[in-house]
N, C-alpha and C positions, 0 to 999 in steps of 0.2 A: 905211432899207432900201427899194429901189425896189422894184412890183410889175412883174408880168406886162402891167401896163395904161402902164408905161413903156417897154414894148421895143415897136418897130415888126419886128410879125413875120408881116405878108403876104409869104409866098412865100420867109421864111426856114425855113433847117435848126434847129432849136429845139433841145436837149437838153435833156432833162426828167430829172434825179435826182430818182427817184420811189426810194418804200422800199414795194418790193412782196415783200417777204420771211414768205411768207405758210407756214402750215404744210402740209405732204403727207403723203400718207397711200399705201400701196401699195409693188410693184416697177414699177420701171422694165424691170427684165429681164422682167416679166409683162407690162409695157403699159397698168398700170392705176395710173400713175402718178397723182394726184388729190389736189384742194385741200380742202380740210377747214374751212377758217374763209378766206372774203374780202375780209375787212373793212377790209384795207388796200388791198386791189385800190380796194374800193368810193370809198374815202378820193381816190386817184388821180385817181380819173374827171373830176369835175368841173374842175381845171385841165388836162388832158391833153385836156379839150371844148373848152375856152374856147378853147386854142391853135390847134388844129383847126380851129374856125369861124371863126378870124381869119383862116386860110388859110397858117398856119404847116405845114411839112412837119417833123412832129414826131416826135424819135425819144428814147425812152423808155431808160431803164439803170436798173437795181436791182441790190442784190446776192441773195443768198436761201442761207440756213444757212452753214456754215462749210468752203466746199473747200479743199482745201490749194494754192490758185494754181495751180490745173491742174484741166480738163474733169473734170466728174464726173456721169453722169448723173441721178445720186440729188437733184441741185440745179438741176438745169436749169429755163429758165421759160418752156417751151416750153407747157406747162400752163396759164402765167398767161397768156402771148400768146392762148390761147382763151377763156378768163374776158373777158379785157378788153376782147376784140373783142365780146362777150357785151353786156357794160355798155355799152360805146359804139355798139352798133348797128352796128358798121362794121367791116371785115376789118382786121386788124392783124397787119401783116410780121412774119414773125420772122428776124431772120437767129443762124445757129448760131455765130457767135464775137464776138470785143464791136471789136475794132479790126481782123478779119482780112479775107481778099476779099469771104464773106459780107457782113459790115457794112456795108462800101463801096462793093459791087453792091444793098443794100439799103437804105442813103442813097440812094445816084443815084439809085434806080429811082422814090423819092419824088413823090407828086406834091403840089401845095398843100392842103392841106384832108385831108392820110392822116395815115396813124399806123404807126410801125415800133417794135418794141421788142428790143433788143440779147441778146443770150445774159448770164449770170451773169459779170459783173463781177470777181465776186471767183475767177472760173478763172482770171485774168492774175493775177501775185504781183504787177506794181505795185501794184494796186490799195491793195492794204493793207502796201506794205513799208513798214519802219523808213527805209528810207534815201529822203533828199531827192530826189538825181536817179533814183532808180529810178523812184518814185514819178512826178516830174516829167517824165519821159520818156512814162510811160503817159497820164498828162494832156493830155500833146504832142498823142499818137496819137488822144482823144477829141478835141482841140478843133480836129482837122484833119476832124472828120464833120460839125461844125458852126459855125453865124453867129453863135450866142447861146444863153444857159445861163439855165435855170432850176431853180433847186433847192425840190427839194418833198420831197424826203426825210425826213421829220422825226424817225424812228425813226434816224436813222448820221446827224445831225448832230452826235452827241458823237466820232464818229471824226474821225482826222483822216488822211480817206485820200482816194486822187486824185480819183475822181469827187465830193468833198464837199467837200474843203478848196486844192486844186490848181488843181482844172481854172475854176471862175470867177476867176481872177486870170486867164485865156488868152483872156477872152472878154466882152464885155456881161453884165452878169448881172440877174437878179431875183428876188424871191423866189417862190413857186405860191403859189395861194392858203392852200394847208394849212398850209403854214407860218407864214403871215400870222396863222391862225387859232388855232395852236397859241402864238405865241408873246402874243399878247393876252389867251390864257386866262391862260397861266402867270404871267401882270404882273399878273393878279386874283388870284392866288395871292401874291402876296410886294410889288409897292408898290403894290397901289390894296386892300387886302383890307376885304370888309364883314363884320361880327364880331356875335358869334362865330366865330370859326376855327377847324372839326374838321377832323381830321388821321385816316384809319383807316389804318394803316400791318399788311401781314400779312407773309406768303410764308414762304421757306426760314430761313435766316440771317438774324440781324443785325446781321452785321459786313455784309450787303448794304445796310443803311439807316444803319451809325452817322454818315454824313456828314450827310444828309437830318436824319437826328433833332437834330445839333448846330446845323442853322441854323435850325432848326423850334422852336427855344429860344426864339428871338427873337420870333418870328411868330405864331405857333399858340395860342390859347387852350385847344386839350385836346388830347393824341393818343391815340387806342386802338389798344392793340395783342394782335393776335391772329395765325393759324399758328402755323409751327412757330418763328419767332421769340420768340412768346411764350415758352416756354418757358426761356428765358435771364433772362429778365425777371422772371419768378418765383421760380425759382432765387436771383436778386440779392436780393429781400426774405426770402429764407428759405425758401423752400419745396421739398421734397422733388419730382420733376418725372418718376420714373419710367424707363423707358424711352425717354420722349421726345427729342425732338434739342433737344441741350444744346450750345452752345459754351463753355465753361468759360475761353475764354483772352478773352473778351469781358466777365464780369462783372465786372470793376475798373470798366469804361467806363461799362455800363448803370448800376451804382451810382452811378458822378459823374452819370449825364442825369437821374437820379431824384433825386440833391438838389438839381441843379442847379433843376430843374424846380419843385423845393419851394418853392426861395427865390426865383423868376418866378414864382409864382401858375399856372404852367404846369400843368394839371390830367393826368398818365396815370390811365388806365383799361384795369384788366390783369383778364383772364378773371374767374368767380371758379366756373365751371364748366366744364368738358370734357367731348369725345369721345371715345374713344379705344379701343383694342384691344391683343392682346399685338403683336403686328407690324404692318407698313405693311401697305396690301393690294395684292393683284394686279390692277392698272388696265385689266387686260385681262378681267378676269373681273369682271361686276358683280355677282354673285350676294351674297349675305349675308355678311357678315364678324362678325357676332354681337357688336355695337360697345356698350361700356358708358358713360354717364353718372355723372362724378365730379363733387365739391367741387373746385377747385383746391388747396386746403389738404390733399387728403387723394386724392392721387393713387398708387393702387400700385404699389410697384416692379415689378410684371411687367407694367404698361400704358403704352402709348403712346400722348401725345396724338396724336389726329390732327384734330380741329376744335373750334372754340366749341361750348359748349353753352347749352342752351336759354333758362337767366338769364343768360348770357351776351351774346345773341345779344337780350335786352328788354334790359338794360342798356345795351348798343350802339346800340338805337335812342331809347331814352331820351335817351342822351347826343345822340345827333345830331338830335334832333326839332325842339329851338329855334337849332339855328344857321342862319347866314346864310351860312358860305362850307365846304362838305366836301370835301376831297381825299382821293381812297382810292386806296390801292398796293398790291398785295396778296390773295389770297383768305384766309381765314377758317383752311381746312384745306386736305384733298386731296379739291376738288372731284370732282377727274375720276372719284371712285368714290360710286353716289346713297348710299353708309352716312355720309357726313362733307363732304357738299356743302348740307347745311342753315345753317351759318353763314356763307358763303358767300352765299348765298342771303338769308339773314334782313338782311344789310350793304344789297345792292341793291337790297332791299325800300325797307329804312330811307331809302336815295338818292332813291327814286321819292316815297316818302313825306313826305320835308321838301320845304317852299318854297324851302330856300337853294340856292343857286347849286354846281351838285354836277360835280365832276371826279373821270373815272375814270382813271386812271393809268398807262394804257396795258399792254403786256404781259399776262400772265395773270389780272388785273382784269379788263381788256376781253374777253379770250377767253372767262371765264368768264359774264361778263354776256350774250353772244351762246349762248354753252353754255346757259344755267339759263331762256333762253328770254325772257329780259325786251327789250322793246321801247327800241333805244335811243335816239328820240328821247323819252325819258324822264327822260334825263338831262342836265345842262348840256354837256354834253361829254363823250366818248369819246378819250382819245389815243391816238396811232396808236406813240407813241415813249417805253415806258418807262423804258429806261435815261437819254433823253435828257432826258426831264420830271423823273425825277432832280436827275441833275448840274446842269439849270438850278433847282433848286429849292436845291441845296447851294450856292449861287452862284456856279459854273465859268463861265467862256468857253467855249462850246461852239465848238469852231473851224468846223462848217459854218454859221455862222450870223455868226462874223466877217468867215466870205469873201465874206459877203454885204452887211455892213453899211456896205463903202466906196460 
């Protein structure tokens, strides 16, 4: 896979698939449209400099939430165009469409050494159609703004849509450095790994992780698992689970990763205390939710878990205290309310805490680790690309990352 340090890009058009699909907050119809976490902005910055200082006339594409292939203000990144001018010091074009006059009046007007960033991506339905030439057409249209492609996207390299998977087959290509960076973590993660290997896997569901969890059979010397996946998990050894979110059409599986695990030496590590309430809470309201501490074995039917609890949350860092390599996926509970963001919290801890080589997992891991206030050069690494850290971890071909490797 070439870098950015193999394209001669004085005084070329650059195209930069960055993934700056950051969260908002606000109306647009109000004006107070606003970024809430920029961590991916932040992520950007230093290859969208390098290119810059080499005298490249660099022009930036992202997608951001999910429009229906058509202008939607509520996704615009008009927002991030002022963020990024922010981090780089330096005014950053926006033009209002991705292949329209705008874009093409806002390439031309490029000078060496600037920075343009295109409107949301995913307004054009190429961008993400099923069909070949649809898609391929839109490709066409980006790879007429520019000399050469860099992808730095690392969060929609598991997609496989035009600006990731299309458009450098039109053009020179190499990889940004993020990506460079993301993908030498994740080789520390699955063929060079130093062991102990913990595994903290949380979040919604675990029909979200069973692929992760079957290749993590192989590899991982322990996984712990906590959220509202837990709960299935418990359920599969027997245990009464409450209120909780239960997927029931999952426990045949969880059973087979639990013996499977048995007869690998593969150590799980399931709650054996909770958090929990009669209801979820209202995320908008932090006020008190009156949250009770249970045994796992003796959770009652009118509560719901909603985070590890406190031997829970020593247990967890017990486990992780003598390892040498931790991947964490996942929050604990429902961070975003302070009644059930302490194990959450007590995971990140445990991360900053051990010597081993520690990967956050992108996605609301990472969000939550900048939420709870922890410094993240604390950690071995921050991913910018959950689902994608995923699927390379379940051992997929990520096709933006194929398109890269001719």
């Amino acid at each position: 896979m070439k870098t950015i340090d193999d394209l001669d890009v004085a005084g070329a058009r650059v195209f930069v698939r960055a993934d700056l699909n950051v969260p908002l907050a606000g109306s647009p119809d109000e004006g107070d449209l606003r970024i809430t976490d920029d961590g991916r902005i932040r992520a950007a910055v230093p290859t969208i400099a390098a290119l810059a200082q080499r005298g490249a006339k660099v022009i930036v594409a992202s997608h951001l939430g999910r429009p229906k292939g058509a202008p939607d203000p509520r996704f615009s990144l008009a927002p991030v165009a002022g963020r990024l001018g922010e981090l780089l010091d330096a005014p950053v074009a926006f033009a209002g469409d991705t292949v329209g006059p705008q874009a093409n009046k806002t390439v031309a007007d490029l000078a060496p050494g600037s920075v343009a960033l295109l409107e949301n991506l995913r307004f054009n339905p190429g961008e993400t159609a099923k069909d070949d030439a649809e898609r391929g057409a839109f490709a066409d249209q980006l790879a007429a703004l520019a000399d050469c492609y860099v992808g730095d996207g690392f969060g929609a390299v598991h997609r496989r849509h035009a600006s990731v998977y299309d458009l450098p087959a039109r053009l020179p290509h190499a990889a940004g450095g993020l990506i460079a960076t993301e993908v030498a973590v994740l080789r520390k993660l699955t063929d060079d790994v130093s062991r102990p290997y913990a595994v903290v896997l949380g979040g919604a569901k675990v029909s979200d992780k069973l692929a992760v969890i079957d290749n993590l059979l192989d590899r991982a010397d322990r996984i712990l698992i906590g959220g509202g996946m837990a709960y299935t998990f418990l359920a599969a050894t027997g245990l009464e689970v409450g209120r909780s979110l239960l997927q029931t059409d999952q426990l045949p599986a969880v059973r087979d990763y639990l013996a499977r695990a048995k007869d690998k030496g593969v150590e799980f590590v399931l709650p054996v205390d909770v958090v929990g309430a009669p209801a979820f809470p209202d995320l908008a309201d932090p006020g008190p939710t009156h949250p009770v501490t249970v045994d796992a074995d003796a959770i009652p039917d009118d509560v719901m878990g909603l985070d590890i609890g406190p031997r829970t949350a020593e247990l967890f860092a017990s486990r992780l205290s003598d390892a040498a390599t931790v991947f964490w996926n996942g929050p604990m509970g429902v961070f975003e309310h302070p009644d059930y963001a302490d194990g959450t919290r007590a995971v990140a801890q445990a991360l900053v805490d051990t010597p081993a080589f520690t990967v956050v997992g992108g996605g609301d891991s990472a969000a939550a680790v900048r939420i709870l206030g922890f410094d993240e050069a604390s950690f071995g690494h921050i991913s910018t690309g959950g689902g994608a850290s995923l699927e390379y971890l379940e051992g997929k071909t990520l096709p933006g990352l194929a398109a890269l490797e001719d």
